[in-house]
Structure formats: C-alpha cells, structure tokens
ZAPADREN-398807 format. One record per residue: x, y, z of N, C-alpha, C in turn; residue number from 1. Coordinates in steps of 0.2 Angstrom, whole numbers. Layout:
BEGIN
<node n_u="X" n_v="Y" n_w="Z" ca_u="X" ca_v="Y" ca_w="Z" c_u="X" c_v="Y" c_w="Z" resi="NUM"/>
...
END
This chain:
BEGIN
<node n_u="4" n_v="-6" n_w="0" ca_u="0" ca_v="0" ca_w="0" c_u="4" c_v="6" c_w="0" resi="1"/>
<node n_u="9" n_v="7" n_w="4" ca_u="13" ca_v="12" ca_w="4" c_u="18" c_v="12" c_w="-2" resi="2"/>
<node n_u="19" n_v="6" n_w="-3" ca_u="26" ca_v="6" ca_w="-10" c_u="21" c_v="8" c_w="-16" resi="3"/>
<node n_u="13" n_v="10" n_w="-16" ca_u="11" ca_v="11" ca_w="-21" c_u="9" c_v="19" c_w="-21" resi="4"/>
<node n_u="9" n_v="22" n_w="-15" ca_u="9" ca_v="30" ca_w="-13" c_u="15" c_v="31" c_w="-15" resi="5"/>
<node n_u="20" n_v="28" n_w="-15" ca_u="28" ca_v="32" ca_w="-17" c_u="31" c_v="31" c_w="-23" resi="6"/>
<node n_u="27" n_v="24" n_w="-28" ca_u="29" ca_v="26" ca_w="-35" c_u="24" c_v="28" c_w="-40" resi="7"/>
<node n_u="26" n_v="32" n_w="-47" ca_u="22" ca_v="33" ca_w="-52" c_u="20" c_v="27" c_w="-53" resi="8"/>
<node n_u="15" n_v="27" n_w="-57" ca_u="9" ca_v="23" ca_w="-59" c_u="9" c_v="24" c_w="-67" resi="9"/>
<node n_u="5" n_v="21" n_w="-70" ca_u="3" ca_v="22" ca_w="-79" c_u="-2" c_v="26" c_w="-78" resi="10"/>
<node n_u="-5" n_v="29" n_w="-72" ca_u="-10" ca_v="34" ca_w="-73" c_u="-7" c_v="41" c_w="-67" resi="11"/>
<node n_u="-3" n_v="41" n_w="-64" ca_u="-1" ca_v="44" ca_w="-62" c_u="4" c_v="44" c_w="-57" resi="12"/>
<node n_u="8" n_v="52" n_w="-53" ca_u="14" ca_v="50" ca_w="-52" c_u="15" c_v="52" c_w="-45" resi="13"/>
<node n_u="19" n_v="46" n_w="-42" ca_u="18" ca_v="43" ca_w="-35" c_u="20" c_v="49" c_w="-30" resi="14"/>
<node n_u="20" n_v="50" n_w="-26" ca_u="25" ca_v="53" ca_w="-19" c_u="31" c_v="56" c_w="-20" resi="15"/>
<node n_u="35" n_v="51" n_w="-23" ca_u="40" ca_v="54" ca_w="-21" c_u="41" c_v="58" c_w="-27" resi="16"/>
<node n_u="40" n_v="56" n_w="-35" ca_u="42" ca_v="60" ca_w="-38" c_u="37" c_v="70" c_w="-38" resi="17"/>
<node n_u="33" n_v="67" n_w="-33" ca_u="26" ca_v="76" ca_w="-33" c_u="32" c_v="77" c_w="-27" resi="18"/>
<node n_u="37" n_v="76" n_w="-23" ca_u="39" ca_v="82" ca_w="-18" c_u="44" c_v="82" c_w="-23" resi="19"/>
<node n_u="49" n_v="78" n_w="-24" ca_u="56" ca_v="81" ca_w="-29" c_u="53" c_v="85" c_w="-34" resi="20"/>
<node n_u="49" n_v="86" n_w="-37" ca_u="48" ca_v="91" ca_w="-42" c_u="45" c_v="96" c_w="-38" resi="21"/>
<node n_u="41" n_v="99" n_w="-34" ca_u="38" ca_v="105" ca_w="-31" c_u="44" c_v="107" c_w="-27" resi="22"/>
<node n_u="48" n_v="103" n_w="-24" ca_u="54" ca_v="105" ca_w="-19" c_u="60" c_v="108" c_w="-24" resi="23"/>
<node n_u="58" n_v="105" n_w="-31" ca_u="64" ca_v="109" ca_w="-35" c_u="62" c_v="114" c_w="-38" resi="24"/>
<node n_u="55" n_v="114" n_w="-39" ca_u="54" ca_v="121" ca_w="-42" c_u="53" c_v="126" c_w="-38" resi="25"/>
<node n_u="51" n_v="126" n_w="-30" ca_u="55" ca_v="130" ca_w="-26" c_u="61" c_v="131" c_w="-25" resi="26"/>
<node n_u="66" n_v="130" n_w="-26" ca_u="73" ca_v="129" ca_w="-24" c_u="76" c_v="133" c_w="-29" resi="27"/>
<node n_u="72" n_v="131" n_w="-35" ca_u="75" ca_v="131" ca_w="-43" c_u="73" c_v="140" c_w="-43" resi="28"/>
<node n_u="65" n_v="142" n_w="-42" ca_u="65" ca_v="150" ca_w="-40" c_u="70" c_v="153" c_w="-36" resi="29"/>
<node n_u="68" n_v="150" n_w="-29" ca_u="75" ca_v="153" ca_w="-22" c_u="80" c_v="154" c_w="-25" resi="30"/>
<node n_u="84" n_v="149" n_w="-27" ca_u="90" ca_v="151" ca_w="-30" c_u="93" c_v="156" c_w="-34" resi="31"/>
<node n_u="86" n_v="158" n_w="-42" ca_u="88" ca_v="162" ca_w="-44" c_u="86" c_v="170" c_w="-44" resi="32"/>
<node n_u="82" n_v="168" n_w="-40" ca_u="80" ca_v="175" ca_w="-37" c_u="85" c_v="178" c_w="-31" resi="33"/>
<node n_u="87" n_v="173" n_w="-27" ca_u="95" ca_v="175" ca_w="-23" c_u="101" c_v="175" c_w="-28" resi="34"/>
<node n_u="103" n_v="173" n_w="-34" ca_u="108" ca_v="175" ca_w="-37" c_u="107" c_v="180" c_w="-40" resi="35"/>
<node n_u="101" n_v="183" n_w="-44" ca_u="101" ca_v="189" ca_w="-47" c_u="101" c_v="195" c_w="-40" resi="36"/>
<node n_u="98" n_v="193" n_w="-34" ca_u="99" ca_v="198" ca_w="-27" c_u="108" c_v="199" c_w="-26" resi="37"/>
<node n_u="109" n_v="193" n_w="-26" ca_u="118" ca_v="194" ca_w="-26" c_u="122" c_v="198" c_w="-29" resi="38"/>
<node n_u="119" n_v="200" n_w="-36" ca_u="123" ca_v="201" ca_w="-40" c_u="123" c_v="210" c_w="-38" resi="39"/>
<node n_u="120" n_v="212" n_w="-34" ca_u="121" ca_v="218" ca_w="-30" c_u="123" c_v="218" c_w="-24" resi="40"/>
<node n_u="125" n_v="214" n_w="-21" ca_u="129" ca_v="215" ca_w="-15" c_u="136" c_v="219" c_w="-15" resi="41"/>
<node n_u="138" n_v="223" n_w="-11" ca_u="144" ca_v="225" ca_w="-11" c_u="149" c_v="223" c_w="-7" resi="42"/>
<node n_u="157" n_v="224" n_w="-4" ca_u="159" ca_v="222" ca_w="-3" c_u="157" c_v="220" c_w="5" resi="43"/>
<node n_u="156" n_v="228" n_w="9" ca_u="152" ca_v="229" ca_w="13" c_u="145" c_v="225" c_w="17" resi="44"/>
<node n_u="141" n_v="223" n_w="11" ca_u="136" ca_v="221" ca_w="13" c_u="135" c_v="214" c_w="18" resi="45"/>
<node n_u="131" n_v="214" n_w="24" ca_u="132" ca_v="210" ca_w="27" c_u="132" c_v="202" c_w="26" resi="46"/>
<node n_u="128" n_v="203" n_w="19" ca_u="126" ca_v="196" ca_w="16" c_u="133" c_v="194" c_w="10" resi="47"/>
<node n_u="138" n_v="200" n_w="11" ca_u="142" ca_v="197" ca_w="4" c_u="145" c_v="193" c_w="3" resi="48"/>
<node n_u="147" n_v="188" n_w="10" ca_u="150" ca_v="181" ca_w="12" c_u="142" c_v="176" c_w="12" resi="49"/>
<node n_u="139" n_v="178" n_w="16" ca_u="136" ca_v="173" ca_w="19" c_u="128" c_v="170" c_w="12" resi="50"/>
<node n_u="127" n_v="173" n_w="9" ca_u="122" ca_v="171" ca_w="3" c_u="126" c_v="168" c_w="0" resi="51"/>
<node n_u="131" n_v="168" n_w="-4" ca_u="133" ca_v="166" ca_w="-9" c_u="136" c_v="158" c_w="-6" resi="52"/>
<node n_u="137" n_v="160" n_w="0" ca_u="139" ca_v="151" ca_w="4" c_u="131" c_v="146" c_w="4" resi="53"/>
<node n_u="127" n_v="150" n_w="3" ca_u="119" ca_v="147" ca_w="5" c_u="116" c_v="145" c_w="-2" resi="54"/>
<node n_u="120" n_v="150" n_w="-7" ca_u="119" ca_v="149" ca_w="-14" c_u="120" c_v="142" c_w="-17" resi="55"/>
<node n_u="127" n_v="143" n_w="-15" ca_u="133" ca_v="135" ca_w="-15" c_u="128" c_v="130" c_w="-13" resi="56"/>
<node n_u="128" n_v="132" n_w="-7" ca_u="126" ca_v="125" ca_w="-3" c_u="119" c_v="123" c_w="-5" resi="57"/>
<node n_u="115" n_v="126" n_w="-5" ca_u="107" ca_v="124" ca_w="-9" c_u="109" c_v="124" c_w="-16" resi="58"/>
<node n_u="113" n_v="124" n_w="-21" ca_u="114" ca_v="123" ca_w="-27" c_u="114" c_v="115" c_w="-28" resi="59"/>
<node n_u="121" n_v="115" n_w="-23" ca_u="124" ca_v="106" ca_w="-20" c_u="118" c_v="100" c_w="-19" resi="60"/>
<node n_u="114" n_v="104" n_w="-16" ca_u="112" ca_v="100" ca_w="-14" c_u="105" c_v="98" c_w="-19" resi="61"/>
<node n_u="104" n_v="103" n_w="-23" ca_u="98" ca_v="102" ca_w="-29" c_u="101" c_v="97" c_w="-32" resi="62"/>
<node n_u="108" n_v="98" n_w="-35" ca_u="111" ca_v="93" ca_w="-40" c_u="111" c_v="88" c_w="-36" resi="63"/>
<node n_u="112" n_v="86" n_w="-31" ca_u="110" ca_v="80" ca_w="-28" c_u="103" c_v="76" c_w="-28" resi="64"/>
<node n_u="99" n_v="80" n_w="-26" ca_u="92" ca_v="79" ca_w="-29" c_u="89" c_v="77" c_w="-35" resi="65"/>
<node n_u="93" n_v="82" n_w="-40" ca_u="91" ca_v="79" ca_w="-47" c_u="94" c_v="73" c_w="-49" resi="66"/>
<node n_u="100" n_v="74" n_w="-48" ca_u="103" ca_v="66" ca_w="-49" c_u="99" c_v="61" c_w="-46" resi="67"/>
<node n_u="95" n_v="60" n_w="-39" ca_u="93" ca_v="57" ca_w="-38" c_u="87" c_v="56" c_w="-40" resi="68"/>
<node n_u="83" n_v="64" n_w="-45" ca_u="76" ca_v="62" ca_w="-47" c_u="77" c_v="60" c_w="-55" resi="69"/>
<node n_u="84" n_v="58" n_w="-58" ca_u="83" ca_v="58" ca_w="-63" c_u="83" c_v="50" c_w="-62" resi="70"/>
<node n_u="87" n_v="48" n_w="-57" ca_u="89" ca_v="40" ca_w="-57" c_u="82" c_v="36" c_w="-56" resi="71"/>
<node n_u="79" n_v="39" n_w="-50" ca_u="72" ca_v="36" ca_w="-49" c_u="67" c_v="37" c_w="-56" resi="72"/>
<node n_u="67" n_v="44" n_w="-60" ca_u="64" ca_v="42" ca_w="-67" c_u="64" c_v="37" c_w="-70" resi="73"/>
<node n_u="70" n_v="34" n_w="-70" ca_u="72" ca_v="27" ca_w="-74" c_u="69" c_v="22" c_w="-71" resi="74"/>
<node n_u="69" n_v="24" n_w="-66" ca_u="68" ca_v="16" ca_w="-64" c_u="62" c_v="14" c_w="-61" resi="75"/>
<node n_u="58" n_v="17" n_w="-59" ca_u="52" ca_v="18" ca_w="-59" c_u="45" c_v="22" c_w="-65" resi="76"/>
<node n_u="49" n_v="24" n_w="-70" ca_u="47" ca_v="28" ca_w="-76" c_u="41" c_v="33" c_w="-74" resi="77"/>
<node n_u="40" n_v="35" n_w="-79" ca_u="33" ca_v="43" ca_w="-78" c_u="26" c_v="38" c_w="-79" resi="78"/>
<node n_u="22" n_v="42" n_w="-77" ca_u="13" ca_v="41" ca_w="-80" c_u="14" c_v="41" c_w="-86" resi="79"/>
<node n_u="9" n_v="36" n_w="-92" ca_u="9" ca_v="37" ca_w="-99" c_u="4" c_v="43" c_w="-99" resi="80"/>
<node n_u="4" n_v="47" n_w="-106" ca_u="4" ca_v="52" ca_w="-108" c_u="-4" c_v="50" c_w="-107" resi="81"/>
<node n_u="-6" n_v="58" n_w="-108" ca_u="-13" ca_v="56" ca_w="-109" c_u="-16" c_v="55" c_w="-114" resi="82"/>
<node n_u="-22" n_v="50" n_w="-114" ca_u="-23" ca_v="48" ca_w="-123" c_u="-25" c_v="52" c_w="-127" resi="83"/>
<node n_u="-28" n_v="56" n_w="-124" ca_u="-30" ca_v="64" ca_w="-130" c_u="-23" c_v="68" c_w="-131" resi="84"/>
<node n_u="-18" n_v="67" n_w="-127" ca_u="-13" ca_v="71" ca_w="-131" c_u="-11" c_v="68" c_w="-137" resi="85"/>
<node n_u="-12" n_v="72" n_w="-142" ca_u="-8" ca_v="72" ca_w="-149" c_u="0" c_v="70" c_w="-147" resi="86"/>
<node n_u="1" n_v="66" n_w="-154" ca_u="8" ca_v="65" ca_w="-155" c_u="14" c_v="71" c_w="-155" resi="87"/>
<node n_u="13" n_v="76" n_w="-155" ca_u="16" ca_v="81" ca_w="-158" c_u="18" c_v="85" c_w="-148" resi="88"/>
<node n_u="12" n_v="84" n_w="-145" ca_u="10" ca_v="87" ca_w="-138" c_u="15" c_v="83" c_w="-136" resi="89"/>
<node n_u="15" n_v="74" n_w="-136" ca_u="19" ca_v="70" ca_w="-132" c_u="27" c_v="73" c_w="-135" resi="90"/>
<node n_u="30" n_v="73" n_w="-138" ca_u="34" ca_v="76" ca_w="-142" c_u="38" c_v="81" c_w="-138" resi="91"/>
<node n_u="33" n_v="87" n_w="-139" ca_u="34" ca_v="92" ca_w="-137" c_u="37" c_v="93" c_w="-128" resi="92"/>
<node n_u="32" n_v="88" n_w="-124" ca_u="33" ca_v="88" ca_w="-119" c_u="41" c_v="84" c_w="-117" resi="93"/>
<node n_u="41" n_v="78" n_w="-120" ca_u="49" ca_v="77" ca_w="-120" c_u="55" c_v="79" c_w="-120" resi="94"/>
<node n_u="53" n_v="84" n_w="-126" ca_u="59" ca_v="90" ca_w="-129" c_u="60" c_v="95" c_w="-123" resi="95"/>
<node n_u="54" n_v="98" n_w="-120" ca_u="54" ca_v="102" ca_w="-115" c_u="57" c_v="99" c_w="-108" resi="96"/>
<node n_u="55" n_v="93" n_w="-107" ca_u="58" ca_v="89" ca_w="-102" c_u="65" c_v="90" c_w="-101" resi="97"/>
<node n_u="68" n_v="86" n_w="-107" ca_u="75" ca_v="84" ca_w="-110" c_u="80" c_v="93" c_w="-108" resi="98"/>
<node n_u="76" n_v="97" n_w="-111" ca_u="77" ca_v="103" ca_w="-111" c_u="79" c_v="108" c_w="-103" resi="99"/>
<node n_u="76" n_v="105" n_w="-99" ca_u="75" ca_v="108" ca_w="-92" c_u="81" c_v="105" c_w="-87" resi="100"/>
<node n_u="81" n_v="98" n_w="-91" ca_u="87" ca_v="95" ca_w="-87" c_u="94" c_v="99" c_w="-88" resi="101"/>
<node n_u="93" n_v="96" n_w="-94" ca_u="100" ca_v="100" ca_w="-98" c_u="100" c_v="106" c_w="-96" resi="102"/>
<node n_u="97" n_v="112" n_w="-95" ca_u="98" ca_v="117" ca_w="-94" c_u="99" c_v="119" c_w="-86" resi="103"/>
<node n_u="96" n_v="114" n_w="-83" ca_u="99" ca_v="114" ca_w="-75" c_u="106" c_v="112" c_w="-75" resi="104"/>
<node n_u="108" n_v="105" n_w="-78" ca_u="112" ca_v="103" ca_w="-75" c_u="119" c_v="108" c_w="-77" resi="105"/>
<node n_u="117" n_v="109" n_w="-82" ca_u="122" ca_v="114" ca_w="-85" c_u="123" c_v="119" c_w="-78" resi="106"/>
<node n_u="118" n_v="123" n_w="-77" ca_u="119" ca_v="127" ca_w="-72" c_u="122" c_v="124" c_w="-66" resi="107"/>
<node n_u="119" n_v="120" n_w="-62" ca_u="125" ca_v="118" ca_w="-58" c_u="129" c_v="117" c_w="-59" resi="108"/>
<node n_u="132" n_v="112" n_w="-63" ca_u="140" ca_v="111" ca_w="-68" c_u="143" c_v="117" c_w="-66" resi="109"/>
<node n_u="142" n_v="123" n_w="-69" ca_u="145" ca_v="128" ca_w="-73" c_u="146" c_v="133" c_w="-64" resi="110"/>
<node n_u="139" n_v="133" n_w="-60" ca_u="139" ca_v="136" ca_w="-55" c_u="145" c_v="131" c_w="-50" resi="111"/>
<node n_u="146" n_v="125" n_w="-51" ca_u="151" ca_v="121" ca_w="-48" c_u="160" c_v="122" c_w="-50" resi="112"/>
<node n_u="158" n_v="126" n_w="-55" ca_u="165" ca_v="127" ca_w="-61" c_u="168" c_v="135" c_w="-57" resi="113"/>
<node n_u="163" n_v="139" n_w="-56" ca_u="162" ca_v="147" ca_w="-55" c_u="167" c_v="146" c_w="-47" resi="114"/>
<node n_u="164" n_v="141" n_w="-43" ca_u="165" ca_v="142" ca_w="-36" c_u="173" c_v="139" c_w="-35" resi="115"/>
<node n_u="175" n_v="132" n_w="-38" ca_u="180" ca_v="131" ca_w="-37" c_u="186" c_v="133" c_w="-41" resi="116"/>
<node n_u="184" n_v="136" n_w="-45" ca_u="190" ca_v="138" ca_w="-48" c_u="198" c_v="142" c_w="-45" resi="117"/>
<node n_u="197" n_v="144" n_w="-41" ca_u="200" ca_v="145" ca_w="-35" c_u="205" c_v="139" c_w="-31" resi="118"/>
<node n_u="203" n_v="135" n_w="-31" ca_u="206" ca_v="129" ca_w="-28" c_u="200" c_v="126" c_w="-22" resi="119"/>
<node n_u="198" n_v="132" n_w="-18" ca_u="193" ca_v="128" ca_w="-12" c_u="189" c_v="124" c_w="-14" resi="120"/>
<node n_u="188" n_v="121" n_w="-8" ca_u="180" ca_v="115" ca_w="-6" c_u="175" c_v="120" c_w="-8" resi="121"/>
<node n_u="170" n_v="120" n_w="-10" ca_u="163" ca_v="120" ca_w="-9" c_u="159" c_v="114" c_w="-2" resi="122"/>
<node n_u="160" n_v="121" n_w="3" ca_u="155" ca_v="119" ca_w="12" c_u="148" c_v="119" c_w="10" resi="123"/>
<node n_u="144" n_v="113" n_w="12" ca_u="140" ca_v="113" ca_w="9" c_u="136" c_v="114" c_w="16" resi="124"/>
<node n_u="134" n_v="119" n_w="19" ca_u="133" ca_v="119" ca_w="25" c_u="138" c_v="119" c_w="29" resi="125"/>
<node n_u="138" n_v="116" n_w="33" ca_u="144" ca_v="115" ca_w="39" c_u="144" c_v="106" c_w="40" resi="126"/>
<node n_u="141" n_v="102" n_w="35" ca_u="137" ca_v="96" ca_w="35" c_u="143" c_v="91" c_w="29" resi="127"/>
<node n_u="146" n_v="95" n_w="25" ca_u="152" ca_v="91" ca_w="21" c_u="153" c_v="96" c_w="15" resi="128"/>
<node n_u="156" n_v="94" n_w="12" ca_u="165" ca_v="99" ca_w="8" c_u="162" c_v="93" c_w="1" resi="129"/>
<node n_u="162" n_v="97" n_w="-4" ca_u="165" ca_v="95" ca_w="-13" c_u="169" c_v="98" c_w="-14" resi="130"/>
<node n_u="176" n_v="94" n_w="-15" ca_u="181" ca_v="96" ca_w="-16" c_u="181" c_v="100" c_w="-23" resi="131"/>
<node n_u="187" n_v="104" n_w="-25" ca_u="188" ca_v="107" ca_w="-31" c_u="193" c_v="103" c_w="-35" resi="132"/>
<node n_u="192" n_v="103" n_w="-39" ca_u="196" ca_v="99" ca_w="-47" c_u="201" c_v="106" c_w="-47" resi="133"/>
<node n_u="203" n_v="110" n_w="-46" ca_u="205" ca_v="116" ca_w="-48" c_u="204" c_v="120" c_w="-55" resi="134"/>
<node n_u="207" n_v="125" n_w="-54" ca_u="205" ca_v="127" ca_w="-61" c_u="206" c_v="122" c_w="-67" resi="135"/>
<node n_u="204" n_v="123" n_w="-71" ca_u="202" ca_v="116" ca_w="-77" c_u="204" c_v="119" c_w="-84" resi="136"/>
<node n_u="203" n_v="126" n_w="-85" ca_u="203" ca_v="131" ca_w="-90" c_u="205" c_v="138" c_w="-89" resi="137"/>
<node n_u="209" n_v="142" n_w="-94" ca_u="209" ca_v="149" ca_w="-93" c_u="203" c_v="152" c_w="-92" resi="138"/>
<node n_u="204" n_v="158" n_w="-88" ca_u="198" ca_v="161" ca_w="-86" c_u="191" c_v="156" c_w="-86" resi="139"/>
<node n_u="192" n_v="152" n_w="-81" ca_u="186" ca_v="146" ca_w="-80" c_u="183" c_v="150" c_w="-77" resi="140"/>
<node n_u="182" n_v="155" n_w="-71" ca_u="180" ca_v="161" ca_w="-66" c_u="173" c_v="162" c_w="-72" resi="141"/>
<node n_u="177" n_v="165" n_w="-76" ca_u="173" ca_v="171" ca_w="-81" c_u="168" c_v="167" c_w="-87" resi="142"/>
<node n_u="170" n_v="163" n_w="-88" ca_u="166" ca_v="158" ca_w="-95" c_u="161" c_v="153" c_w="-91" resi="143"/>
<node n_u="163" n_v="150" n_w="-87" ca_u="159" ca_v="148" ca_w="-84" c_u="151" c_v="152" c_w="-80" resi="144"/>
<node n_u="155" n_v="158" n_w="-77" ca_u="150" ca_v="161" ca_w="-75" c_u="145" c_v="164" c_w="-83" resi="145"/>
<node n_u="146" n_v="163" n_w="-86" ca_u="142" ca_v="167" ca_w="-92" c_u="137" c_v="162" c_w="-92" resi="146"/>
<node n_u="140" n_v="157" n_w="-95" ca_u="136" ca_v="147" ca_w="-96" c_u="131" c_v="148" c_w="-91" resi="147"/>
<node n_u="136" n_v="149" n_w="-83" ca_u="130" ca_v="149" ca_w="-78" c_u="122" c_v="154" c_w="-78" resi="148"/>
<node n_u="126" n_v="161" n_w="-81" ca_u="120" ca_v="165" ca_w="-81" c_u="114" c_v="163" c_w="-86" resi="149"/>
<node n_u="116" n_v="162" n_w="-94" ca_u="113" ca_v="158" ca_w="-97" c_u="111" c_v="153" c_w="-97" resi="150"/>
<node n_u="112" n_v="148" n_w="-94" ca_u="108" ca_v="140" ca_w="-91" c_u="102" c_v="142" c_w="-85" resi="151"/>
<node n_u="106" n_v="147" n_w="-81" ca_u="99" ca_v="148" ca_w="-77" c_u="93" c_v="152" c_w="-80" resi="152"/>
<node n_u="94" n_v="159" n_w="-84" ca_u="91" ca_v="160" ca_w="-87" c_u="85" c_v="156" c_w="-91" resi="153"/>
<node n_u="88" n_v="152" n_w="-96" ca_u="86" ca_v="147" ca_w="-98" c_u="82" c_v="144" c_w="-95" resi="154"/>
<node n_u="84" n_v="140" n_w="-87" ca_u="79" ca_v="135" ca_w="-84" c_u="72" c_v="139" c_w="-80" resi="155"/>
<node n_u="74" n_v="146" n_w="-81" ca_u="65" ca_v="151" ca_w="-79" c_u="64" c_v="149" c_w="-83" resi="156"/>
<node n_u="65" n_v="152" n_w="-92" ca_u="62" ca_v="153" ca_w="-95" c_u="56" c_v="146" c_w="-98" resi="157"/>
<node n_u="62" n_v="141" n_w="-97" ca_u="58" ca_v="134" ca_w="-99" c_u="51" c_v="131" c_w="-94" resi="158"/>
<node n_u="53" n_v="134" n_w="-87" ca_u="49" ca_v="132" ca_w="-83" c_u="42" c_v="141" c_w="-83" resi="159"/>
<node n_u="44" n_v="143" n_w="-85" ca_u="39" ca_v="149" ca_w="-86" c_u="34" c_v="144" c_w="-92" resi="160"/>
<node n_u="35" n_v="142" n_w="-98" ca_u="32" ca_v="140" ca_w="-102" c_u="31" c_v="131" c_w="-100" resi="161"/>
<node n_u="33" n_v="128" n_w="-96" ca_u="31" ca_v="123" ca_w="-92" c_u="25" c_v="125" c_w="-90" resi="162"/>
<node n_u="24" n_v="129" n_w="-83" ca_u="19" ca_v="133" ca_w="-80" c_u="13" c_v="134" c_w="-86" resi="163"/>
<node n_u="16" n_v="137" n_w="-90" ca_u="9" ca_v="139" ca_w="-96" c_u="5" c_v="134" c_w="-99" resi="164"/>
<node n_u="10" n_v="127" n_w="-101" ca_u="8" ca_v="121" ca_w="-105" c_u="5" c_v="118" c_w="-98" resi="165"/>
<node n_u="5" n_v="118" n_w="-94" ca_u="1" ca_v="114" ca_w="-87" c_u="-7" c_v="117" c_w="-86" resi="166"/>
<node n_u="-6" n_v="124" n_w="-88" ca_u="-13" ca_v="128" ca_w="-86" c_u="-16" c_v="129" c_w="-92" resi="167"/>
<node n_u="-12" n_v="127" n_w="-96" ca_u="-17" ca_v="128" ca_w="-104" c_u="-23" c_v="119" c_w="-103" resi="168"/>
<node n_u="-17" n_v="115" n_w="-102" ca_u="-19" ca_v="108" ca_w="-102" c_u="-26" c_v="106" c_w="-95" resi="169"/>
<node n_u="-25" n_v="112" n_w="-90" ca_u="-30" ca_v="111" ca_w="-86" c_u="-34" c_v="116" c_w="-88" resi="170"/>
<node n_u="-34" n_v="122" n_w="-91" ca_u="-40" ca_v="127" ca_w="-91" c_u="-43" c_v="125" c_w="-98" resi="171"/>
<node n_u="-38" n_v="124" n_w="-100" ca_u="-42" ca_v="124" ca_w="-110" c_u="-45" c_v="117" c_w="-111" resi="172"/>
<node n_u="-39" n_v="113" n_w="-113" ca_u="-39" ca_v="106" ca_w="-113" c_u="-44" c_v="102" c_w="-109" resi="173"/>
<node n_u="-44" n_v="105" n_w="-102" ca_u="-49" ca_v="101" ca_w="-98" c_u="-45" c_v="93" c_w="-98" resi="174"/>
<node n_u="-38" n_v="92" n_w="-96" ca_u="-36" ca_v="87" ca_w="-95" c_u="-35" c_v="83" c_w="-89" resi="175"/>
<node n_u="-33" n_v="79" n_w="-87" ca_u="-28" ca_v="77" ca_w="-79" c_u="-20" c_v="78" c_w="-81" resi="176"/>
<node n_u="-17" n_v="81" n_w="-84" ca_u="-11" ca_v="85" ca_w="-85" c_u="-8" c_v="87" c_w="-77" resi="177"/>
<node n_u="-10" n_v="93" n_w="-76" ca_u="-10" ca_v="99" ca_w="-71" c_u="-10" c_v="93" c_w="-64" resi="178"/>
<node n_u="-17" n_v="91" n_w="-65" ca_u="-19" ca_v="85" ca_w="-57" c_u="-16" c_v="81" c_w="-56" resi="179"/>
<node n_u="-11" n_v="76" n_w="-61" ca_u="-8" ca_v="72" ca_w="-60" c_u="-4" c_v="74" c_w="-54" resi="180"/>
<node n_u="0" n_v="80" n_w="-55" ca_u="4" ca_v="84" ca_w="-50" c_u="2" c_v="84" c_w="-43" resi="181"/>
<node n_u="-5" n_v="84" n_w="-41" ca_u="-7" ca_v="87" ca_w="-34" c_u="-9" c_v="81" c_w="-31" resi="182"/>
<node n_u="-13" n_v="77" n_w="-36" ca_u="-20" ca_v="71" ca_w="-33" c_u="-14" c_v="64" c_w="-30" resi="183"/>
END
C-alpha cells in the first residue's frame, strides 16, 4: 500500500516524484532570485559572504536531488501520456523535459566550475565539503560564469512556459495534466 503512494503509476505520479519536483521548483525559483539579489551586493554588505555560501550549498544539494530524481525516473518511469494528447504534444513535452534538465544541469556544472576555480572545497553547510578539481581552463571564473547565467536564465524561461503548458492543459484542454501533479 505504501510502496504504491511512493511510486508513479501508468496513470499517475507517486509521492515521491510530486515532492522532488515541487521542492525543485521551489529551490530552482529561491536560488535564482537570490543569485540575481547577489549580484548587488557589495563588498560591505552583510550578506556578501554569507548568501553566496547558501547559494553554493542549496545549489549542491539540488544537483543531488536531481541526480537522484533523474535516477528514480528510470527506474520507476513517468505516468503514460494522456490519450487525448496528440503525438506532436507528447513530443513536445519530451523535448521540453530533455530541455529543463540540460539546462539545470548545466547550471550547476558551470555554478560548480564558478565556485571552485580558485582551488577551495565548496561547504556545503557545515554538514560536508565537494572538493575542487581546480582550475580546469583559462579564465574558467569568467566563461563559466556566463554558461552559468545563461543556463539559469534558460531554466526560468523553460519552466515559465512549463507553468503555461500545465494551465493551458487544465483550463483549455480540460485534461488530468495539471492534477496528475497534486492528486
């Protein structure tokens, strides 16, 4: 009974996959709403040290999450599509899928490239240390940061039109799309 509340189904998607996806889309907003906040801080500012350690450490620990929500994808698989969606819809929702990862993962990558270029651990809290590969490439600080701005960019914008495809499917559509997610 309970191992059936915790995995996806062919008609919908268990427990665990409804926290890991609400808990990342919270985390996935938090984050970039405190990195664009960062990007004003001054030397001064009392947060100039202590955000960007919170930024790290909650970044860390999302790429561990999603590692872990991608692994569980596999092996448990999604709800099958719904049968009024069109081939073109199922399609589409793949590519955008495909797309959200890649552009997360990127972002952490590239946010894990930014931090240790320097040579330091990334503290993940006060709870464990990812060590640094050190610098890997010329101005890795600078190129990387760039990637990183444009992957997170990126992963609003795909989850701004994820949000749309969700309410089009419950307002217009009249599907179980959207309710898969809550029920």
């Amino acid at each position: 009974m309970v191992k059936d509340m915790l995995r996806n189904t062919a008609e919908k998607y268990g427990l665990v996959s409804k926290l890991i996806h609400w808990l990342s889309a919270i985390t996935i907003i938090s984050l970039y709403v405190l990195g664009k906040w960062m990007e004003d801080l001054d030397y001064y500012s009392e947060w100039y040290r202590t955000a960007p350690n919170w930024h790290k450490s909650i970044g860390i620990l999302l790429l561990l999450m999603t590692l872990f929500r991608i692994i569980w994808k596999f092996k448990v698989g999604s709800p099958e599509a719904i049968p009024s969606h069109s081939n073109r819809v199922k399609q589409a929702t793949k590519i955008g899928h495909k797309l959200i990862y890649t552009c997360l993962i990127t972002a952490m990558l590239s946010g894990y490239l930014i931090s240790t270029a320097d040579g330091r651990a990334i503290d993940v809290f006060t709870w464990f240390s990812i060590p640094s590969m050190g610098e890997l490439f010329n101005n890795q600080e600078d190129i990387a940061g760039a990637i990183h701005e444009q992957a997170t960019n990126a992963v609003i914008l795909l989850a701004i039109f994820h949000v749309l495809a969700a309410l089009k499917h419950h307002f217009i559509d009249k599907d179980k799309t959207l309710m898969r997610m809550f029920e």
